[in-house]
Every structure is written in structure tokens, then in C-alpha cells.
C-alpha positions in Angstrom: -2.1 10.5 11.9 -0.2 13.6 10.4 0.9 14.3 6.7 4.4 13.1 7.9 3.1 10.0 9.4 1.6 9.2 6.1 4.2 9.6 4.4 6.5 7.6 6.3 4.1 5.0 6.4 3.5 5.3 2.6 7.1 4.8 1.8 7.6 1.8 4.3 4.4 -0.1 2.5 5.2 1.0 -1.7 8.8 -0.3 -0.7 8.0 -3.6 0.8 5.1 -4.2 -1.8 7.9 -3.5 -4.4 10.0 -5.8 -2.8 7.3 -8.7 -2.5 5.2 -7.9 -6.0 6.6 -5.5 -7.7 5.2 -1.7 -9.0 6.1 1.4 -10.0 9.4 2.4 -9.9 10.8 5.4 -8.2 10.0 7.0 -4.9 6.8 9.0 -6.1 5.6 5.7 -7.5 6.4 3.6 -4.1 5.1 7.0 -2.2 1.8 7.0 -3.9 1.2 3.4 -3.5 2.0 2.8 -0.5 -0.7 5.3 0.8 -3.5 4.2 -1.8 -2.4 0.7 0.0 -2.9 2.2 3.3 -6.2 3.4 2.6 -7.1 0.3 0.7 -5.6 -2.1 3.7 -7.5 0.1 6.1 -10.5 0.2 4.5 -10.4 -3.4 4.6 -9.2 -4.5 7.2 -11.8 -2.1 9.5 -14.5 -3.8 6.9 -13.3 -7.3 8.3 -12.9 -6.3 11.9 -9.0 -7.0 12.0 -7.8 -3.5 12.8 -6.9 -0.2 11.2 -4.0 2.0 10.3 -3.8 4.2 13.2 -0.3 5.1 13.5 3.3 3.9 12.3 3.3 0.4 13.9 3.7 -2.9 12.6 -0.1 -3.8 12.4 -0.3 -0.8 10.5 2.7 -1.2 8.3 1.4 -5.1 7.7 -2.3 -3.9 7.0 -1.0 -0.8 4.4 1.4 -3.1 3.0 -1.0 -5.8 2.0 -3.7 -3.1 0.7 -0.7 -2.2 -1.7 0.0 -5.3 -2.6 -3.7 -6.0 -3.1 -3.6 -2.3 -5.3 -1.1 -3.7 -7.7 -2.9 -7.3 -8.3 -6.4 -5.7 -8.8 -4.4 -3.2 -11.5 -3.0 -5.2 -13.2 -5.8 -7.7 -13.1 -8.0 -5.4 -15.0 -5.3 -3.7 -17.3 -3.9 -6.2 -19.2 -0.5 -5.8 -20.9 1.2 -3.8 -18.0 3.1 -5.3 -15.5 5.0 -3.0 -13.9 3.0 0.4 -13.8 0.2 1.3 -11.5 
């Protein structure tokens, strides 16, 4: 996948995991966790056999949005006191 790829993909997953969970506001904020979610989904999801983020389709929008939404509940699980930044 290109830069633009990520990006795109990176915005689509830090929007819906705002949507679902909330996080940081702002479009660097949803831009920057959507592609640690990416990476974080992927990672995962290749570590469990399920699939990877190859490209901008929905398997990979599902996968990076749940590795963002799974990014926000582990940071806020170990930093108490914040519940809206990442």
C-alpha cells in the first residue's frame, strides 16, 4: 500500500473508531489513530490467522478499525484520568 492508501485508510478507521469509542479530536488525531489501529489490527489479526491490511477494502477497513478501537481501550486502560486523548 502507498502513503495515500494509508492515509485514506487511516482517516476511514480514526473516524469510525471515534464514532463507536471515542478519541482524539480533530483530523490529525483521527489520522494518527486510525493508522496506529491499522498497524495494531494488522499485526493482530496476521497473529490470529484472520487476514491483513492489504489494501483499502472492507476487511481491511474492519481489521484497522478494530486495532483503533483496541488502541484507545488499551490507553486509556493504563492512563487513568483521560478519557478522550490518545
Amino acid at each position: 500500500m502507498g502513503i495515500l492508501s494509508w492515509i485514506i485508510l487511516g482517516l476511514i478507521a480514526g473516524f469510525l473508531a471515534n464514532l463507536l469509542v471515542g478519541g482524539p479530536g480533530g483530523i490529525l488525531g483521527t489520522l494518527v489513530l486510525g493508522i496506529v489501529g491499522a498497524l495494531v489490527g494488522g499485526f493482530v489479526a496476521s497473529a490470529l490467522g484472520i487476514g491483513t491490511v492489504d489494501g483499502l477494502d472492507l476487511g481491511s477497513i474492519l481489521i484497522a478499525t478494530m486495532g483503533a478501537i483496541l488502541t484507545v481501550v488499551v490507553v486509556r486502560a493504563i492512563t487513568p484520568g483521560r478519557t478522550v486523548d490518545v
